[in-house]
VEXDOVEX-516612 format. One record per residue (C-alpha): residue in three letters; x, y, z. Coordinates in Angstrom, 3 decimals. Layout:
BEGIN
NODE res        X        Y        Z
NODE ALA        X        Y        Z
...
# end
This chain:
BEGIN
NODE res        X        Y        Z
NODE UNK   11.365  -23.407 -113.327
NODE UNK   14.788  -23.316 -112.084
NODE UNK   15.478  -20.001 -109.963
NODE UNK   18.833  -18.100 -109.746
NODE UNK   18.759  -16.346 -106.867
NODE UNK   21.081  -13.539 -106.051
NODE UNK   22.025  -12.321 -102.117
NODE UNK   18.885   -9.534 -102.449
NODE UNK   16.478  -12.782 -102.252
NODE UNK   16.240  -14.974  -99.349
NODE UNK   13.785  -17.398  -97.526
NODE UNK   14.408  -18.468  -94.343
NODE UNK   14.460  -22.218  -93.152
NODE UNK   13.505  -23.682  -89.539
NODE UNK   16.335  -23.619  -87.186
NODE UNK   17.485  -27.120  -86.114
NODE UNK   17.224  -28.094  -82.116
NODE UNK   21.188  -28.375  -80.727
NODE UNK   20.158  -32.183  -79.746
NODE UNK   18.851  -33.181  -83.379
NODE UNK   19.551  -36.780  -83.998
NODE UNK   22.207  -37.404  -86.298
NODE UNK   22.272  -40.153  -88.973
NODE UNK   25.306  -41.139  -91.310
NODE UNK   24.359  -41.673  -95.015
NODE UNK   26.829  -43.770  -97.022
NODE UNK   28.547  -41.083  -99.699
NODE UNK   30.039  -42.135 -103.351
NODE UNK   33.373  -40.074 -103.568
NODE UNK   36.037  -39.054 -106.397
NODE UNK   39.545  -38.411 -105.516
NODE UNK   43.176  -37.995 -106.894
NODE UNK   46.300  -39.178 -105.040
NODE UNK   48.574  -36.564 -104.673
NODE UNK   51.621  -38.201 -107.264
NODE UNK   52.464  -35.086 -108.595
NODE UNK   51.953  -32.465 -105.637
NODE UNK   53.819  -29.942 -105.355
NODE UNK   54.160  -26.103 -104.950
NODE UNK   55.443  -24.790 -108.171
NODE UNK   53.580  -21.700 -108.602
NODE UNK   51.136  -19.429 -106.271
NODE UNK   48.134  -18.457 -107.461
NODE UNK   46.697  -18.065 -103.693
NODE UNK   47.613  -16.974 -100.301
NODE UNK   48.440  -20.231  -98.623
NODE UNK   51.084  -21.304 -101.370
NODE UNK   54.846  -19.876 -100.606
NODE UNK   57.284  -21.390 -102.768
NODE UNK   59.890  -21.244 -100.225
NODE UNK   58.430  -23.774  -98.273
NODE UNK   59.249  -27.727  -99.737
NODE UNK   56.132  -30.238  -99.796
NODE UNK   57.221  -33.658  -98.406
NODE UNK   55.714  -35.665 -101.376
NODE UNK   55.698  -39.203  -99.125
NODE UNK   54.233  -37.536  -96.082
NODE UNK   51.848  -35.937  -98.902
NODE UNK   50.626  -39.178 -100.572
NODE UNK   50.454  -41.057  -96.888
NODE UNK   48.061  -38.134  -95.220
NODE UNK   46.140  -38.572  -98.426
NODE UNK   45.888  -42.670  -98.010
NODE UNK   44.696  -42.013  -94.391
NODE UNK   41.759  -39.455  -95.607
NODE UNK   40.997  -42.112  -98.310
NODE UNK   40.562  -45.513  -95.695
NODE UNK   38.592  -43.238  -93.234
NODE UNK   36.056  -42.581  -95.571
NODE UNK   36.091  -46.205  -96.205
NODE UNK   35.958  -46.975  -92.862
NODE UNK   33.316  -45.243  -92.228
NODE UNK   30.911  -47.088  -95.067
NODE UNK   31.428  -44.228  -97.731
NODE UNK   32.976  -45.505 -101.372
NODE UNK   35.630  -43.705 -102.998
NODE UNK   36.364  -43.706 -106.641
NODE UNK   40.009  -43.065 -107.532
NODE UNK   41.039  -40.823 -111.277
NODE UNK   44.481  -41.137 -112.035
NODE UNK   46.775  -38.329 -111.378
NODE UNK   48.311  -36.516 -114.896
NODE UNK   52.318  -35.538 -114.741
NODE UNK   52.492  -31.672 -114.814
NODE UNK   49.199  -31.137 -112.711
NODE UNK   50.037  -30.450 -109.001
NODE UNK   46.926  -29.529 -107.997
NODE UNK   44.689  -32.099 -109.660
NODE UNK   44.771  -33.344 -105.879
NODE UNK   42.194  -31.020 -105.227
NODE UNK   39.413  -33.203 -107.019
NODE UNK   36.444  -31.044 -105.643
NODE UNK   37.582  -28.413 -108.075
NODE UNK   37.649  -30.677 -110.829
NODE UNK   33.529  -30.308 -111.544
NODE UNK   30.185  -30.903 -110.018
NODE UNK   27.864  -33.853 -110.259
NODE UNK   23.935  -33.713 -109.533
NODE UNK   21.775  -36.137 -110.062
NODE UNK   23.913  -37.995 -112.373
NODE UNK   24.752  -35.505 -114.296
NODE UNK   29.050  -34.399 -113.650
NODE UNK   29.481  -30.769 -115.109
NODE UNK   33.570  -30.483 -115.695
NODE UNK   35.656  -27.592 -113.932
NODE UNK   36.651  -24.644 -116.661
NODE UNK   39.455  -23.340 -114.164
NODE UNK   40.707  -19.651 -113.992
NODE UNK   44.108  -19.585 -113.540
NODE UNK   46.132  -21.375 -116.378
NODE UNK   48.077  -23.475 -114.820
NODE UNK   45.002  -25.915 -114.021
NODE UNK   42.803  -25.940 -116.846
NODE UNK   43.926  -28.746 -118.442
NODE UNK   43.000  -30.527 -115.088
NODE UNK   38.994  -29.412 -116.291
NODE UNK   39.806  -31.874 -119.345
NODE UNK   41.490  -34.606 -117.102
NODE UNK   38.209  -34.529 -114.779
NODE UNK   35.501  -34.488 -118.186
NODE UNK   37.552  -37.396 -119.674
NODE UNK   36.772  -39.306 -116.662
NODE UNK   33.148  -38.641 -116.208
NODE UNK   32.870  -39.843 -119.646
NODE UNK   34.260  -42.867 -118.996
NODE UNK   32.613  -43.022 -115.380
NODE UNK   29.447  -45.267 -116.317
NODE UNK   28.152  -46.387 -113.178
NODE UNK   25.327  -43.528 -113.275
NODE UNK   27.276  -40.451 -114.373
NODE UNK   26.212  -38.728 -117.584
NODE UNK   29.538  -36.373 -118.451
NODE UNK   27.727  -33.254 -119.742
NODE UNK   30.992  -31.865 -120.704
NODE UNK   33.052  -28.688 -119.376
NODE UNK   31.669  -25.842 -118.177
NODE UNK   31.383  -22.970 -120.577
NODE UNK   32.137  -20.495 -117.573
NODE UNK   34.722  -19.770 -115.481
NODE UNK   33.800  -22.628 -112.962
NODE UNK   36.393  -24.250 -110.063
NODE UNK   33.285  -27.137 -109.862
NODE UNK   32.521  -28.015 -106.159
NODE UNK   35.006  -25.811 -104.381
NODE UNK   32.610  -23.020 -105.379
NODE UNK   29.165  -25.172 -105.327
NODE UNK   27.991  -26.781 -102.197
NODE UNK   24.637  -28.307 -102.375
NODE UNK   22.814  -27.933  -99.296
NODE UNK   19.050  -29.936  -99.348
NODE UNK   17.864  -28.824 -103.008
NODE UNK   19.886  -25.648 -103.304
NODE UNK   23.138  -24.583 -104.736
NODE UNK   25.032  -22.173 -102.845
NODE UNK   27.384  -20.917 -105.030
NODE UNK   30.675  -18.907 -104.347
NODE UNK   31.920  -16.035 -106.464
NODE UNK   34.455  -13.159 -106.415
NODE UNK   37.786  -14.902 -107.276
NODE UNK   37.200  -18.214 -108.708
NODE UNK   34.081  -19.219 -110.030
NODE UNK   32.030  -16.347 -112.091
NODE UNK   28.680  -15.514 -111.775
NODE UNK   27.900  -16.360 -115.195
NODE UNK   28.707  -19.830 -114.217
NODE UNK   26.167  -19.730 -111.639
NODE UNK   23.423  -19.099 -114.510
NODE UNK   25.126  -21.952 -116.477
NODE UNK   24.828  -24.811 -113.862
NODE UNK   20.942  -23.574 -112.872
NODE UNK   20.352  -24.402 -116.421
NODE UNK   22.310  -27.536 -116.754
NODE UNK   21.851  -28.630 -113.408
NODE UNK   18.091  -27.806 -112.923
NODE UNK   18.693  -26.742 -109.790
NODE UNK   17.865  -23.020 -107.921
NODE UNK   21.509  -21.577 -107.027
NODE UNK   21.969  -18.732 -104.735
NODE UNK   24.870  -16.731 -105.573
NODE UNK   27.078  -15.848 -102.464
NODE UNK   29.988  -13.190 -102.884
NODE UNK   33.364  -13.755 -101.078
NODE UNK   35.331  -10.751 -100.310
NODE UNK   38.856  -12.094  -98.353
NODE UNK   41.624  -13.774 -100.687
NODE UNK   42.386  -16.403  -98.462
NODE UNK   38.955  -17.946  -98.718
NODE UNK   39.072  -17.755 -102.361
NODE UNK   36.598  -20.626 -103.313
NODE UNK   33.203  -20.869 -101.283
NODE UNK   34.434  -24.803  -99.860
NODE UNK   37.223  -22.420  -97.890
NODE UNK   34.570  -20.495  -95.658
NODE UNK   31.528  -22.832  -95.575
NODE UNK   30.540  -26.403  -94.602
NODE UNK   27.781  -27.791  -94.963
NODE UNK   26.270  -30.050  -92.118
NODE UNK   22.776  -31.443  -92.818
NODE UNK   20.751  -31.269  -96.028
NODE UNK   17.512  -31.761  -96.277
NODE UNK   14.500  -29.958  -95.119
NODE UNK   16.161  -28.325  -91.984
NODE UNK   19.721  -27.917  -93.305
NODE UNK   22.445  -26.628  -91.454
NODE UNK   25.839  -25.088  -92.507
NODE UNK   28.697  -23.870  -90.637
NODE UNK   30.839  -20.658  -91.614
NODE UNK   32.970  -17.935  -91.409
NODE UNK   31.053  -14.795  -92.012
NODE UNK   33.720  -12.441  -92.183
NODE UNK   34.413  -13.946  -95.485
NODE UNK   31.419  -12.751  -96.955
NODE UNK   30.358   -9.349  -98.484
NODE UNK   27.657   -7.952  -96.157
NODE UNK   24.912   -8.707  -98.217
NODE UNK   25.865  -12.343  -98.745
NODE UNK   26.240  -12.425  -94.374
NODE UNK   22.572  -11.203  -94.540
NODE UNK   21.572  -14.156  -97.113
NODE UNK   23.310  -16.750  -94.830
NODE UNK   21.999  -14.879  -91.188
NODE UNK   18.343  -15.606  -92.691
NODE UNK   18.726  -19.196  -94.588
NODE UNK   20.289  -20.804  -91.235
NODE UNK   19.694  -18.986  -88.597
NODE UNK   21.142  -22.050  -86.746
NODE UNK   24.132  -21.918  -88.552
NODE UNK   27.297  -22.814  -86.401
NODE UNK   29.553  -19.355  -86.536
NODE UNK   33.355  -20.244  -87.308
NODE UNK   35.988  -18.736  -84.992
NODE UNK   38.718  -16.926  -86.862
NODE UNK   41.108  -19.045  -86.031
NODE UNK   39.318  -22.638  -86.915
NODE UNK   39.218  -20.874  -90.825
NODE UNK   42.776  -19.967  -90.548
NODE UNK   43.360  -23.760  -90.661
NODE UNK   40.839  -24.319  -93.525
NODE UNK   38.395  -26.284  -90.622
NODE UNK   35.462  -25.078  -92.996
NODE UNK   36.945  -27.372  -95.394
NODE UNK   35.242  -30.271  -94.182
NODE UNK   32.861  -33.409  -95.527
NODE UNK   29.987  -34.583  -93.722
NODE UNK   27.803  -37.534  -93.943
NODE UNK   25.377  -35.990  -91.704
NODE UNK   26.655  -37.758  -88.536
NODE UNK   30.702  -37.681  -89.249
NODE UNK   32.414  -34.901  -90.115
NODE UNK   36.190  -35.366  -91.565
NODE UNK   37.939  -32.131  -90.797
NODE UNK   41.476  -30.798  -90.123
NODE UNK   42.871  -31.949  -86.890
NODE UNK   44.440  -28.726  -86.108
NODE UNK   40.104  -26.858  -85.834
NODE UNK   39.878  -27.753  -82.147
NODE UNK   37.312  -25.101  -81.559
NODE UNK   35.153  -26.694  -84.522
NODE UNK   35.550  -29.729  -83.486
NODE UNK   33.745  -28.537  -79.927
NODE UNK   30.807  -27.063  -81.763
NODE UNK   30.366  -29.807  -83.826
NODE UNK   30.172  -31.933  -80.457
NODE UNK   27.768  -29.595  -78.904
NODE UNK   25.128  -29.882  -82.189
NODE UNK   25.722  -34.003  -81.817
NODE UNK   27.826  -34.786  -84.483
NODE UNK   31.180  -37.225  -84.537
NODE UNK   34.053  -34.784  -86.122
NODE UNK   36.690  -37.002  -87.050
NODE UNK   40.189  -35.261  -87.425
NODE UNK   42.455  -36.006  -90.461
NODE UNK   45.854  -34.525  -90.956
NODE UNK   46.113  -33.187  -93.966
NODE UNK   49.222  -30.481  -93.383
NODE UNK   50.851  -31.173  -96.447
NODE UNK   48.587  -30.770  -98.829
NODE UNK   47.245  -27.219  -96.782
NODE UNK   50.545  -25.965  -98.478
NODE UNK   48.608  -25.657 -101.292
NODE UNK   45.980  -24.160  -99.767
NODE UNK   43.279  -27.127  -99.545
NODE UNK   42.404  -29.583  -96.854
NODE UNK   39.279  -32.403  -96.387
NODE UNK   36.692  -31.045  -98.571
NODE UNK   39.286  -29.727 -101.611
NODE UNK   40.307  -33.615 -101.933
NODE UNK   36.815  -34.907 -101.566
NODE UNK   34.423  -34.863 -104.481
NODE UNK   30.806  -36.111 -104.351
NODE UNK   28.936  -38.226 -106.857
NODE UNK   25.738  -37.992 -106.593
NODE UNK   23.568  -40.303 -108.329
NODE UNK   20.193  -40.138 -110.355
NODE UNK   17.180  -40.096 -108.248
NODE UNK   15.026  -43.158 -108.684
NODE UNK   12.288  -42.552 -110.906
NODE UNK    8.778  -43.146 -108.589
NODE UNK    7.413  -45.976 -109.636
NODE UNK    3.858  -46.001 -111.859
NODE UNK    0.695  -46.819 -110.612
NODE UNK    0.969  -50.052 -112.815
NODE UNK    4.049  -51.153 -111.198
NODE UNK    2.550  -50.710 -107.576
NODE UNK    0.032  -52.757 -107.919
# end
């Protein structure tokens, strides 16, 4: 049975040695250029209208985030941008996909909902291993408030994402989701004040624990007690916001102190500049959505032999 677990119910995993060996795992990504980005509106802290968005410098930071992946052996799928829909850059909003299945985005503020129909329309038409399950019911802002981490769903709440939608991708999802309460406006989806590192049976996440009621610190302190600690100032410039393939990790440039810890546990960050599109108030990880396919069914005795 598929458990929802709320910040009052922990279990603890095994704290990974600083020297674990690293290995890089070839990822299947969706993204959106940036055609249409701008800042037109604010519906968070990081977006001040009085500041222009260089749309060239924009699309060409973009382009560079796109060929590292692909230098680094990961595959990116590309959805095409929609006229009207600034943020529809920031594909990891735009659902979650498990196993196959791709849950759309149903997005709070009003100005990007019709980005949650942009992103279902193309898991429809994804083939390839996605199954579109449609949009979310809930109030859900897909991955920037979900972050898988080995077979769990950590999922952010207290601006974006509700906790109703937590019980709705549990369900859909079949997967046991552990509901994790943000408290400061500026990390207003979960993707904002945690990375995660490693999956897997030791996993290991990095964070920002000031952004975090106390009881969802305590959940974190005793589910990765190896956890890498974010400075203040590496969250300031959204260096949470960060993909990893479990050796790499694509970050901001501008996280110098993250980029140190990172070093010290024996991973490779590699630093992208993404300042343009932070004027929206998203970086690495808010551009980078992750396809994950269908497990493999085991194979029968029959076919074995």
């Amino acid at each position: 049975m598929t458990a929802l677990t709320t910040p009052t119910t922990t279990s603890a995993t095994v704290p990974q040695p600083a020297s674990a060996e690293r290995t890089a795992t070839p990822r299947r990504f969706l993204m959106c250029p940036p055609t249409y980005f701008d800042v037109v509106y604010a519906i968070n802290p990081w977006m001040d209208l009085d500041v222009p968005v260089d749309a060239g410098r924009a699309l060409a930071q973009w382009e560079h985030l796109r060929a590292t992946y692909e230098a680094h052996g990961h595959h990116v799928e590309v959805i095409d941008p929609v006229p009207g829909l600034p943020d529809m850059v920031y594909a990891a909003n735009g659902g979650v996909v498990l196993g196959g299945r791709a849950l759309a985005a149903r997005f709070t503020y009003p100005e990007r909902r019709p980005e949650g129909i942009a992103y279902e329309a193309w898991f429809a038409g994804a083939g390839d291993g996605v199954v579109s399950l449609g949009q979310a019911a809930e109030q859900n802002e897909g991955e920037g408030d979900l972050l898988l981490v080995g077979d769990v769903m950590l999922a952010g709440t207290g601006f974006r994402t509700s906790r109703a939608a937590h019980a709705e991708v549990a369900a859909l999802l079949g997967v046991e989701v552990v509901t994790l309460e943000l408290v400061d406006p500026r990390y207003y989806h979960l993707d904002t004040a945690l990375a995660v590192l490693v999956g897997g049976p030791s996993p290991l996440v990095a964070y920002l624990p000031e952004a975090f009621s106390p009881a969802s610190q305590a959940v974190l302190a005793e589910r990765y007690p190896d956890a890498i600690v974010a400075t203040p100032e590496d969250a300031a410039v959204l260096g949470l916001n960060a993909v990893s393939d479990g050796l790499h990790v694509f970050l901001t440039d501008r996280a110098t102190g993250m980029h140190a810890r990172l070093r010290e546990r024996g991973f490779e960050p590699v630093g992208v500049d993404l300042s343009e599109l932070l004027k929206g108030g998203g970086s690495v990880k808010c551009c980078t959505l992750e396809l994950r396919p269908a497990l493999a069914a085991p194979l029968s005795q029959e076919a074995r032999a």
